[in-house]
DRENPA-3360 file (N, C-alpha, C; in nm, 2 decimals, always signed):
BEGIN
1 = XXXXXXXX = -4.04/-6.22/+9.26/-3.93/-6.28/+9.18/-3.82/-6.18/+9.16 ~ -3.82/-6.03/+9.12/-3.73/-5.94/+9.12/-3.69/-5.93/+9.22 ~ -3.71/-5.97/+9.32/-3.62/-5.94/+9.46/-3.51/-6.05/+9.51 ~ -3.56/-6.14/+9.44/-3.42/-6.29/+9.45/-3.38/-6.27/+9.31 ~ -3.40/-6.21/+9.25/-3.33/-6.19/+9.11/-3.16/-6.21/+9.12 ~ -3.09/-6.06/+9.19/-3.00/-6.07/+9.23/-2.86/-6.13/+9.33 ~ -2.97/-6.20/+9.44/-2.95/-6.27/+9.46/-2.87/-6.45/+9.41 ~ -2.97/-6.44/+9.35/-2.95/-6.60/+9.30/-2.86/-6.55/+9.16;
9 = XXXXXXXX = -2.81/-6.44/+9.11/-2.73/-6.41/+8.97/-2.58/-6.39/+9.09 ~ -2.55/-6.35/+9.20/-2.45/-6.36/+9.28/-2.45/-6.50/+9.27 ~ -2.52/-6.57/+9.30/-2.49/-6.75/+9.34/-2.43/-6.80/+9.21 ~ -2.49/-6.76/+9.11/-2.42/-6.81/+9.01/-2.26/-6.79/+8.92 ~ -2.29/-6.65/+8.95/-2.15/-6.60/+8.92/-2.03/-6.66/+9.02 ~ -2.07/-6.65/+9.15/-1.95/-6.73/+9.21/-1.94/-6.87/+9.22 ~ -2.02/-6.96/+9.19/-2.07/-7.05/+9.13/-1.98/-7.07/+9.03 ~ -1.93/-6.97/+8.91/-1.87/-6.97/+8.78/-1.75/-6.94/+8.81;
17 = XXXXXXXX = -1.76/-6.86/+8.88/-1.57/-6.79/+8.91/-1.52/-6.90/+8.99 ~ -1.58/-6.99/+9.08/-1.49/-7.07/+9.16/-1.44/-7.21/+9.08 ~ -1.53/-7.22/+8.96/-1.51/-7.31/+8.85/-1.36/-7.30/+8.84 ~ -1.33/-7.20/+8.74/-1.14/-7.16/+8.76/-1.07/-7.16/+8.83 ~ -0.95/-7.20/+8.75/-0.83/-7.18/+8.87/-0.74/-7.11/+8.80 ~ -0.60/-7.08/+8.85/-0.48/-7.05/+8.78/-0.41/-7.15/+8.76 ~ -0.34/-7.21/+8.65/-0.24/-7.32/+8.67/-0.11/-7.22/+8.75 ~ -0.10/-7.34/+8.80/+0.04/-7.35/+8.91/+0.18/-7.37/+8.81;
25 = XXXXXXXX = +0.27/-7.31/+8.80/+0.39/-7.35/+8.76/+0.51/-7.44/+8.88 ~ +0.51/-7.55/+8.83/+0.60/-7.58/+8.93/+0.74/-7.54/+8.93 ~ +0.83/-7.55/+8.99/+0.91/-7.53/+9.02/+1.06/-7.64/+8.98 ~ +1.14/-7.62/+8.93/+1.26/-7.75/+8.93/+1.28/-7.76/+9.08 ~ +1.27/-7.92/+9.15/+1.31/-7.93/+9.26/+1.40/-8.04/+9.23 ~ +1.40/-8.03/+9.16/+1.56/-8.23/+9.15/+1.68/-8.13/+9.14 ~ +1.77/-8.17/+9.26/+1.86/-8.15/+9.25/+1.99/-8.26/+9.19 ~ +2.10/-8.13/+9.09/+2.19/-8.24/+9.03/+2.32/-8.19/+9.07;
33 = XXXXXXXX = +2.42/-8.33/+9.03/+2.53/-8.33/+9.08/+2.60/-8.29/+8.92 ~ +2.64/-8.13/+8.95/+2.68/-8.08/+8.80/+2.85/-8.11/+8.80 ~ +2.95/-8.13/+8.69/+3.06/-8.19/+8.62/+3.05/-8.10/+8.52 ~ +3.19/-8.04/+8.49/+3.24/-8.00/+8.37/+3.32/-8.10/+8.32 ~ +3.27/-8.16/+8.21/+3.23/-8.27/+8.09/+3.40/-8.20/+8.06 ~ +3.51/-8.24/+8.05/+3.66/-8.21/+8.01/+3.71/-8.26/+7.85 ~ +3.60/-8.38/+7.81/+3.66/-8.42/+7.61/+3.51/-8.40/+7.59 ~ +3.51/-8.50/+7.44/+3.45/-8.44/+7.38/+3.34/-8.55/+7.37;
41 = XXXXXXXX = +3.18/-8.54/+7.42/+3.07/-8.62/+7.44/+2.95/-8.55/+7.38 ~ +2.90/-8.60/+7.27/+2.78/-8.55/+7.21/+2.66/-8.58/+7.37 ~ +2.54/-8.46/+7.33/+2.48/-8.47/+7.44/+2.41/-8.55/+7.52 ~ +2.38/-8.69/+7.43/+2.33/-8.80/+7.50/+2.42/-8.97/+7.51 ~ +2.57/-8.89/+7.52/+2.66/-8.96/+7.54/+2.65/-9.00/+7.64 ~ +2.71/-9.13/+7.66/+2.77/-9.19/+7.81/+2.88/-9.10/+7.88 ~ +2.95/-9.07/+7.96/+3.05/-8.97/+7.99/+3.15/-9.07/+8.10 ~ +3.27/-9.07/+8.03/+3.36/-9.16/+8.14/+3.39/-9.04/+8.26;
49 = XXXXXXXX = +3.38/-9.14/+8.34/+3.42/-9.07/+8.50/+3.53/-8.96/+8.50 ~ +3.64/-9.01/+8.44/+3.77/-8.94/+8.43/+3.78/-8.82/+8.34 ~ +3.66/-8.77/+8.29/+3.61/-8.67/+8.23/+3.51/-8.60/+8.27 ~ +3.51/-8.60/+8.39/+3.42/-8.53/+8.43/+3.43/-8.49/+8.57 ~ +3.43/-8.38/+8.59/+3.52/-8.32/+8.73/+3.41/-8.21/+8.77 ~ +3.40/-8.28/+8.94/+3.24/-8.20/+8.96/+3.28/-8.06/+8.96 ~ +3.16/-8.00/+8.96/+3.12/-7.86/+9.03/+3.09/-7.80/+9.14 ~ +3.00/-7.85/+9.16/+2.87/-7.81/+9.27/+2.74/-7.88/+9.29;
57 = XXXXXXXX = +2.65/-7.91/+9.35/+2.54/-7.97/+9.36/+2.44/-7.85/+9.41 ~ +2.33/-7.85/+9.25/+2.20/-7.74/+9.30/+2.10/-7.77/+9.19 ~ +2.03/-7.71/+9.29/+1.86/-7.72/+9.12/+1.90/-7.66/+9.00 ~ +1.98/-7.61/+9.00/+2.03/-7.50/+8.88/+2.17/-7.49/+8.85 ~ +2.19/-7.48/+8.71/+2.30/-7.55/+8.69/+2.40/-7.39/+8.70 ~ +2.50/-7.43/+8.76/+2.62/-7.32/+8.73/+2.63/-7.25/+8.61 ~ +2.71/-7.15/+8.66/+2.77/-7.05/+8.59/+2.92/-7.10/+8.53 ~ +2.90/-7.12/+8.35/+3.00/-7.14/+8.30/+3.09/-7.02/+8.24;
65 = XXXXXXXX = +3.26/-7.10/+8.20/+3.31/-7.07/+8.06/+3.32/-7.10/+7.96 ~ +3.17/-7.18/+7.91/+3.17/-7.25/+7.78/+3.16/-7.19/+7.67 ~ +3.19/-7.18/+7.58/+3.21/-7.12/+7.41/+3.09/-7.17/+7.34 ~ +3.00/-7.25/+7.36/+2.93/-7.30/+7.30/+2.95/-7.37/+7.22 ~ +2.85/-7.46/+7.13/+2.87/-7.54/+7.06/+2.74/-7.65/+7.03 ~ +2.82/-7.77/+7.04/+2.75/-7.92/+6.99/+2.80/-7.99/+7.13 ~ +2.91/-8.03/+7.17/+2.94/-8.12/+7.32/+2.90/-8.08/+7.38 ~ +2.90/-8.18/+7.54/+2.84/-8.14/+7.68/+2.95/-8.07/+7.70;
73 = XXXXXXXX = +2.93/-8.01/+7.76/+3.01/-7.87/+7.87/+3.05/-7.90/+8.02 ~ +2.90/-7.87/+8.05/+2.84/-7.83/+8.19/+2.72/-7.95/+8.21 ~ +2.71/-8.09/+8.27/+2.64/-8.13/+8.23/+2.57/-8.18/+8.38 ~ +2.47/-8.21/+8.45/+2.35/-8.29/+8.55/+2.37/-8.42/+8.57 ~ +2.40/-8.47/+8.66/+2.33/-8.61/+8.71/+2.30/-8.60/+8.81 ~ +2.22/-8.74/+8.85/+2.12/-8.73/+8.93/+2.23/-8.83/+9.01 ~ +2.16/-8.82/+9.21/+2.26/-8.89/+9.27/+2.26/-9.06/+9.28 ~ +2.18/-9.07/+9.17/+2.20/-9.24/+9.12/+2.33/-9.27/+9.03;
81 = XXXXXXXX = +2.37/-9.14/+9.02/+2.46/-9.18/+8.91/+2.57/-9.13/+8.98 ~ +2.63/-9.08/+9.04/+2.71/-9.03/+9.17/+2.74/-9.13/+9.26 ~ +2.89/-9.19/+9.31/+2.93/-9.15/+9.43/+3.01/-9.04/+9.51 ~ +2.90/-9.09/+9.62/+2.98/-8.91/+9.72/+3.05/-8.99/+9.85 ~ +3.20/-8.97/+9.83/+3.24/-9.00/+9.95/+3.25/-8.94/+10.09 ~ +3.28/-9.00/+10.19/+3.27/-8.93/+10.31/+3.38/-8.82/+10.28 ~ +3.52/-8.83/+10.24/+3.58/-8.72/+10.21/+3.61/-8.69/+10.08 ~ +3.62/-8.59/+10.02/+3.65/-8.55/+9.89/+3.52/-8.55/+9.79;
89 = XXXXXXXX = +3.53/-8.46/+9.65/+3.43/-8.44/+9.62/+3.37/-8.60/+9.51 ~ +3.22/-8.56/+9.50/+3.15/-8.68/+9.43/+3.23/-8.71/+9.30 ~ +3.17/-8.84/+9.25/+3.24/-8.84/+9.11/+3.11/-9.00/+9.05 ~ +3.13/-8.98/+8.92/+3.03/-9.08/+8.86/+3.09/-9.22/+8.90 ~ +2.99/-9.29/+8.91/+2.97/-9.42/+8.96/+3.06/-9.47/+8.87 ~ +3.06/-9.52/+8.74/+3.14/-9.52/+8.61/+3.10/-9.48/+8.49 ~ +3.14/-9.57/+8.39/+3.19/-9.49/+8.29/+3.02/-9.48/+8.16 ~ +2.91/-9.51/+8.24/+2.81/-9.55/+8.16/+2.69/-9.44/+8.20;
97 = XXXXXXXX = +2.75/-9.33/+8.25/+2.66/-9.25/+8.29/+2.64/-9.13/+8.18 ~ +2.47/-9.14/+8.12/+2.42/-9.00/+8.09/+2.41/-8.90/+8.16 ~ +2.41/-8.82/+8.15/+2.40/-8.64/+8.16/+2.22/-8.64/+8.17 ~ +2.18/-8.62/+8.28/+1.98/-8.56/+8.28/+2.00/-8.46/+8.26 ~ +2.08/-8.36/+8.25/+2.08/-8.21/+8.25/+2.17/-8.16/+8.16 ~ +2.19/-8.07/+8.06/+2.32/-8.08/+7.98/+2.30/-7.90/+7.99 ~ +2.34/-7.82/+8.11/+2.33/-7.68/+8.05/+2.44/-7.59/+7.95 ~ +2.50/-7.64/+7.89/+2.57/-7.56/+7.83/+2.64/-7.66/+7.73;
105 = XXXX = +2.71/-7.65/+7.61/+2.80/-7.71/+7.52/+2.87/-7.64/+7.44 ~ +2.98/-7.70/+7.41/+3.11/-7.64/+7.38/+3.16/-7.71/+7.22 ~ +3.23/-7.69/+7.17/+3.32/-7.76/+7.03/+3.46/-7.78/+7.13 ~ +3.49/-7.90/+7.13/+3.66/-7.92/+7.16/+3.74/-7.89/+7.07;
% end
């Protein structure tokens, strides 16, 4: 019996260790179509079109010059809420579009 002793306390220990895992962090993969928000829209405002003048499209939101604050600034939408024309840059569908993303806010 001392001679499978060891044996069988290896089976169990890895047995136990393979029990665990590490959680995984995922990653932000949605990419948004970011707008600097130009008046003045609390953060889960609608945002009219004509206030909002794209930036860029990426998982991460730009690099501002926002002062901070309480308004959107710098704000996310997703490409449901965007048209992208064949020329010129995207712009909101209209005037009923929330912000999924709000990175930064400003005081007008």
């Amino acid at each position: 019996m001392k001679r499978y002793l060891p044996g069988l306390l290896a089976i169990v220990v890895a047995i136990g260790l393979s029990s665990f895992t590490i959680a995984k962090h995922s990653k932000n993969t949605t990419t948004y179509y970011w707008f600097d928000i130009t008046a003045e829209y609390a953060p889960a405002a609608a945002v009219a079109s004509a206030d909002a003048v794209f930036i860029t499209t990426s998982t991460t939101p730009p690099s501002n010059g926002c002062a901070g604050g309480s308004d959107q600034c710098v704000s996310g939408f997703l490409s449901s809420d965007v048209i992208v024309p064949q020329s010129g840059d995207p712009y909101l569908k209209d005037d009923l579009q929330i912000a999924d993303e709000t990175s930064s806010r400003q005081n007008f």
